[in-house]
C-alpha positions in Angstrom: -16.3 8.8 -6.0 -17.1 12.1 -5.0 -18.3 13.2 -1.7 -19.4 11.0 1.3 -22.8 10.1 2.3 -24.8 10.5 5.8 -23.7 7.4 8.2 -26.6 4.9 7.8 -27.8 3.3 10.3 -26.7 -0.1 9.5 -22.6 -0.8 9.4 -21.7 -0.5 5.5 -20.0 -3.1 6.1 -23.3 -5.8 6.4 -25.1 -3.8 3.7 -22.2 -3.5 1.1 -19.6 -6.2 1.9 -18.4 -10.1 2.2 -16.0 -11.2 4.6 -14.8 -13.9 6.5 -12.4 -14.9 9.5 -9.4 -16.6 7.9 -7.6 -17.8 11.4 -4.2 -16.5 10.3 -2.7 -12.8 10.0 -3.8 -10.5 7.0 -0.1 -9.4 5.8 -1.2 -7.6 2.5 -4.4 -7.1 0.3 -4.9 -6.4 -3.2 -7.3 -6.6 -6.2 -6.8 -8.3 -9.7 -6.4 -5.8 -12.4 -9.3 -7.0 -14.2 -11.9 -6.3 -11.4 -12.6 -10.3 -10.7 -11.2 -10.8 -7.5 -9.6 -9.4 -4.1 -6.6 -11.7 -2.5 -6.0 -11.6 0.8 -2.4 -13.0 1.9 -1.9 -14.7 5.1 1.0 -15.6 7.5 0.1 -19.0 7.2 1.5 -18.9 3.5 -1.8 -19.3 1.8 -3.4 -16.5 -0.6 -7.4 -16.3 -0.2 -9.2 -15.4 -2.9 -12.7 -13.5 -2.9 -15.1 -13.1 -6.0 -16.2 -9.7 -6.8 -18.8 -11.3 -8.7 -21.2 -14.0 -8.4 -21.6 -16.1 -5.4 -19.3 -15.3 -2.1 -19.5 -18.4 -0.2 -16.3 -20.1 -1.8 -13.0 -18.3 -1.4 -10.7 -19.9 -3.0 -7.2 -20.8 -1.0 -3.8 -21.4 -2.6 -0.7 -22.6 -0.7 1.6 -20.0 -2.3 5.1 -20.0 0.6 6.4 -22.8 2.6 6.2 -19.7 5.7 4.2 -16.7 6.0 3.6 -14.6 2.9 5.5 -11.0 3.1 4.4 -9.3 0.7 1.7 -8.8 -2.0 0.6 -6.5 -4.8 -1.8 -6.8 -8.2 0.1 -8.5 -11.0 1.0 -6.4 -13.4 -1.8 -8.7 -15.7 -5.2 -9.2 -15.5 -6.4 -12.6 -13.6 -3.4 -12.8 -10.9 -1.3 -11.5 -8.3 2.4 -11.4 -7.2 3.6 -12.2 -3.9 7.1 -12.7 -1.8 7.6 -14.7 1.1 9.9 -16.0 3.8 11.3 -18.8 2.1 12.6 -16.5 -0.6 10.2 -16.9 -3.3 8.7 -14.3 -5.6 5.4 -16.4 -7.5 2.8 -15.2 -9.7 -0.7 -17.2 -8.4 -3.6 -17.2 -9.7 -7.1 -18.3 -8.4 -6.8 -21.5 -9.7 -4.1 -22.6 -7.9 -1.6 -22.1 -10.9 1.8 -20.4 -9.3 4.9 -19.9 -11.2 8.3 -19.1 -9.5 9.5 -15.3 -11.0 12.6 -15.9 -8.8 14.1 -18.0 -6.5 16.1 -15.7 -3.9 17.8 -18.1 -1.7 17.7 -17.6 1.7 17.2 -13.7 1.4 13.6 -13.0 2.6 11.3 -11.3 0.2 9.6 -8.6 1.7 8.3 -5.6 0.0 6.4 -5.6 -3.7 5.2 -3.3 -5.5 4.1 -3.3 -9.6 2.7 -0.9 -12.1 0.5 -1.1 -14.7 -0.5 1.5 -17.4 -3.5 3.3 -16.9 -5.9 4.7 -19.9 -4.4 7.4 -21.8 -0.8 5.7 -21.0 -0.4 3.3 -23.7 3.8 4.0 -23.9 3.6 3.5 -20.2 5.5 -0.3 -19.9 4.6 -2.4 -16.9 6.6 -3.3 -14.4 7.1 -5.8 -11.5 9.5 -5.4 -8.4 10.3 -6.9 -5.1 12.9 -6.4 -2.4 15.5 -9.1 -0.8 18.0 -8.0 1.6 19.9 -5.0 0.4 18.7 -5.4 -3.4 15.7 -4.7 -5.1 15.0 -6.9 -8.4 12.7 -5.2 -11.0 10.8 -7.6 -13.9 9.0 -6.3 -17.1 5.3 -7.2 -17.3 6.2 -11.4 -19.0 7.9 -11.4 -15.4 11.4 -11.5 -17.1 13.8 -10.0 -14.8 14.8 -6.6 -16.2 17.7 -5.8 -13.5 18.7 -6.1 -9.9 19.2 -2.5 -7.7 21.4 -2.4 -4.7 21.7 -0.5 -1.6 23.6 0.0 1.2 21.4 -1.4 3.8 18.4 -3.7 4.1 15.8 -2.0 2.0 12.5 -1.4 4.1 10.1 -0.5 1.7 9.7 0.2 -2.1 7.2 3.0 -4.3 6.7 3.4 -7.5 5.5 7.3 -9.2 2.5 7.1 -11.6 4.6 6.4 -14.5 6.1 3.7 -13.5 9.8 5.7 -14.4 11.0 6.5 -11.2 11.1 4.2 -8.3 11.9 5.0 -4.2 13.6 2.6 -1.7 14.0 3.1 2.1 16.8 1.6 4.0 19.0 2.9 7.1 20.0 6.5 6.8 17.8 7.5 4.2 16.3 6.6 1.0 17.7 5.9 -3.0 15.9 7.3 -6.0 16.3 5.1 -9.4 14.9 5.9 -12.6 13.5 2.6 -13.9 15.0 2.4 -17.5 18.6 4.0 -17.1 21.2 2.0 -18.3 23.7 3.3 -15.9 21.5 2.5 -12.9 23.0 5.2 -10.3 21.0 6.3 -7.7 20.3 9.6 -5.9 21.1 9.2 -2.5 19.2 10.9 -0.2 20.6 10.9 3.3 19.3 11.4 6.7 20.7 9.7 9.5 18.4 7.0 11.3 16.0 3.8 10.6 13.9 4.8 7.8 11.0 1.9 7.9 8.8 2.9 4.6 8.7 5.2 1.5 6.3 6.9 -0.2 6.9 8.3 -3.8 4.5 11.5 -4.7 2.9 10.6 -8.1 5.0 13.2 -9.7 7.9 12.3 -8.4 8.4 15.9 -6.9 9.1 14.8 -3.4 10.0 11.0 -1.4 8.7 10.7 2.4 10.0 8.3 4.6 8.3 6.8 7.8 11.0 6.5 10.7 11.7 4.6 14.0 11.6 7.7 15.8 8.1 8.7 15.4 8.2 10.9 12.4 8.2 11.4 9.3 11.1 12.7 6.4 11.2 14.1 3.3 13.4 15.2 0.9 12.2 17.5 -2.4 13.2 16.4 -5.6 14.1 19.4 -7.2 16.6 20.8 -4.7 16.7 18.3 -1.8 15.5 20.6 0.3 14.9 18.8 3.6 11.6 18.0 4.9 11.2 17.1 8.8 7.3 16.1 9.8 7.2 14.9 13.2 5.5 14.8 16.7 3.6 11.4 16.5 2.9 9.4 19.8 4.1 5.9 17.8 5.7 4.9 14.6 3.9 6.2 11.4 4.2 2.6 9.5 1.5 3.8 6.8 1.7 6.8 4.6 -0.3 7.0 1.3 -0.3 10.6 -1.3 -3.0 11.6 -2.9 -3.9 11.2 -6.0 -2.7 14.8 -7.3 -0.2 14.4 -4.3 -1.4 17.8 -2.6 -1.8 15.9 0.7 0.1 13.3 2.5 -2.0 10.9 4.9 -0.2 9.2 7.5 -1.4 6.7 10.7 0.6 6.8 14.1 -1.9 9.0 16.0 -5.0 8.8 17.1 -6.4 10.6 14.0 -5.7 10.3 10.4 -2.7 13.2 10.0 -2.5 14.8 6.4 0.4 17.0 5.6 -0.4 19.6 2.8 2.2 19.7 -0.1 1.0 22.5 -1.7 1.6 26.4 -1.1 5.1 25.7 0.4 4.2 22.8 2.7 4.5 20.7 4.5 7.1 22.8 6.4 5.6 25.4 8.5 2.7 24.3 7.8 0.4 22.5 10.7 -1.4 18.7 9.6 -5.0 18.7 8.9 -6.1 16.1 11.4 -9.7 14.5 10.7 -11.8 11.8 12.1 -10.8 11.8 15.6 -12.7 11.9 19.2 -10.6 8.7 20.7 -8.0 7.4 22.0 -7.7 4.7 19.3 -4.2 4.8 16.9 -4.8 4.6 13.1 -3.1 2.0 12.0 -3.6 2.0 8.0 -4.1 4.8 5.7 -4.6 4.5 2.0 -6.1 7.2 -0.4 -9.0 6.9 -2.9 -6.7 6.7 -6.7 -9.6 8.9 -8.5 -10.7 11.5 -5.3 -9.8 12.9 -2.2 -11.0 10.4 -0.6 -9.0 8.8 2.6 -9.6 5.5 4.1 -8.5 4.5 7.2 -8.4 1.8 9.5 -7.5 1.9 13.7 -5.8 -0.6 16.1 -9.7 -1.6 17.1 -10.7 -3.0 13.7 -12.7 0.7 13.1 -12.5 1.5 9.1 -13.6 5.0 8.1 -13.9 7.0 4.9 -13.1 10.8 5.0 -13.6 13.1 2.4 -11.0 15.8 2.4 -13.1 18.8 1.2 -16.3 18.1 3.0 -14.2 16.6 6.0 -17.3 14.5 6.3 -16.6 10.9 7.7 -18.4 7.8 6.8 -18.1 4.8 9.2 -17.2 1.1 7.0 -16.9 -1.4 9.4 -17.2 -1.0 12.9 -14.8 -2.1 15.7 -14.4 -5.8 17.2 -11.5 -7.7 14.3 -8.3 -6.8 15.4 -6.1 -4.6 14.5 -6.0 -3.3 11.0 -3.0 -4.8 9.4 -4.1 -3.5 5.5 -5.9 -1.4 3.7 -6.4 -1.1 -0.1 -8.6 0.3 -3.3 -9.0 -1.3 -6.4 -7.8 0.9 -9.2 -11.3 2.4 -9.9 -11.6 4.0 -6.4 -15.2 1.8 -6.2 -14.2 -1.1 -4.0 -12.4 -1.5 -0.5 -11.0 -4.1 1.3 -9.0 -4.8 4.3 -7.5 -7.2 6.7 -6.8 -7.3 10.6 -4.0 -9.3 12.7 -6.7 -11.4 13.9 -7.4 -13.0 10.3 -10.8 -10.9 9.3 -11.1 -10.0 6.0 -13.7 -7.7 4.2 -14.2 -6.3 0.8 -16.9 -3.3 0.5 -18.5 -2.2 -3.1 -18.9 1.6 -2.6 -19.6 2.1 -6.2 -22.8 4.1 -6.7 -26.3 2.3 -7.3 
């Protein structure tokens, strides 16, 4: 996906996309490895499922979580996705209806998962599954056998993977733990910094981990040398934050443009944000980068969804406002297909691959 086109005069949206109202909060989106399906998890417990192919007018619904669903990210396999919930279940579902129980967590809420999956030229690569419950983290090889369980000193908030799948990031309060995946020792590097960190964002290299914070900004800490890395001045919390793909630029929502912080050429510190497809008073609410260009999607408390291309700094309207707020915002892994959700229960999924 390389540059943007002119805005057309019909929302891309009705030209390029299905969607539906599903009555119940869009907590997480994601697509099947295998390019079937998007899933669209609900607060109402129930996973929809939308064809990428074929007819639209049936999406399937599976009652995955006696509660709302928390959580949800690709399986790690083709044909399914993984989810957590508030009754302390981690389940792999499928469209079917088929849902297996990876791990019963009690009474511990299951909140944040993430998974990785090789991409081409990675064939060493393993995959792996993970999910967060109270102060531990429990990571799973690709069968869904559970490899280990991580833990912290706090509630963790959110969990990140880096491109390989080797290293993964957890927020929690005063700061943020960095594991590497296969050690045998499984000892953390702390990285401290006093107050609520809320999210975590791993750069694909694994050269630097940003946290989103209660107090309106943003922190970071560089790998290398832990050099500190303070990036604030936001009006609200900055709840998404998505790198790039070559993790030059950091995108980030809690204003009411889309901030990008440059990690490149000594940045971000002392270096100003690029800030792109403003003009309103509107907060972005979701950010999430394009994983084969430098392309950023974004979507505002008004139900607005844009595209932006960094170089051109062209925008391209998706969907118009008038849903809610959007709650998420995702890519498939070929960078061809986007969909998203709002807290009102609308749910879209646009092909922007070329034709």
């Amino acid at each position: 996906m390389s540059g943007l086109q002119a805005p057309p005069r019909e929302s891309v949206l009705e030209t390029r996309g299905i969607h539906r109202s599903l009555d119940a909060f869009v907590v997480q989106a994601a697509f099947d490895r295998g390019g079937s399906f998007a899933a669209f998890a609900l607060g109402d417990g129930t996973v929809r499922f939308a064809p990428l192919a074929g007819p639209d007018d049936e999406w399937a619904s599976v009652t995955v979580h006696d509660g709302a669903v928390l959580g949800m990210a690709a399986d790690a396999l083709e044909g399914s996705i993984v989810s957590g919930g508030d009754d302390g279940d981690y389940r792999r579902v499928k469209p079917d209806g088929e849902a297996v129980t990876l791990a019963d967590l009690g009474s511990k809420w299951v909140e944040h998962v993430v998974t990785f999956a090789p991409g081409r030229g990675r064939d060493r690569d393993l995959p792996v599954l993970a999910c967060s419950a109270g102060k531990q983290v429990h990571l799973f090889d690709g069968s869904g056998r559970r490899l280990k369980t991580l833990d912290h000193p706090s509630t963790v908030t959110g969990i990140s993977f880096d491109n390989r799948g080797k290293r993964l990031a957890a927020s929690h309060y005063n700061g943020a733990s960095l594991w590497f995946v296969a050690s045998k020792t499984d000892t953390p590097r702390r990285l401290e910094w006093k107050g609520s960190h809320i999210g975590v964002a791993l750069q694909p290299d694994a050269e630097a981990v940003v946290t989103s914070m209660q107090e309106n900004a943003l922190h970071g800490w560089r790998v290398t040398d832990g050099q500190h890395m303070r990036m604030s001045g936001y009006p609200t919390k900055p709840e998404s934050i998505s790198f790039s793909r070559s993790g030059r630029w950091l995108a980030s929502s809690g204003a009411d443009t889309i901030v990008l912080w440059p990690f490149f050429g000594g940045g971000p510190m002392g270096k100003p944000p690029l800030e792109l497809a403003g003009g309103g008073s509107v907060v972005v609410s979701r950010v999430v980068f394009n994983p084969r260009s430098d392309v950023v999607a974004a979507g505002f408390a008004d139900g607005r969804v844009v595209l932006v291309d960094i170089e051109s700094q062209k925008v391209l309207p998706i969907a118009p406002p008038g849903h809610g707020t959007v709650s998420t915002l995702v890519w498939n892994d070929a960078g061809s297909h986007l969909a998203f959700g709002t807290e009102l229960g609308f749910a879209a999924v646009v092909d922007l691959s070329k034709r």
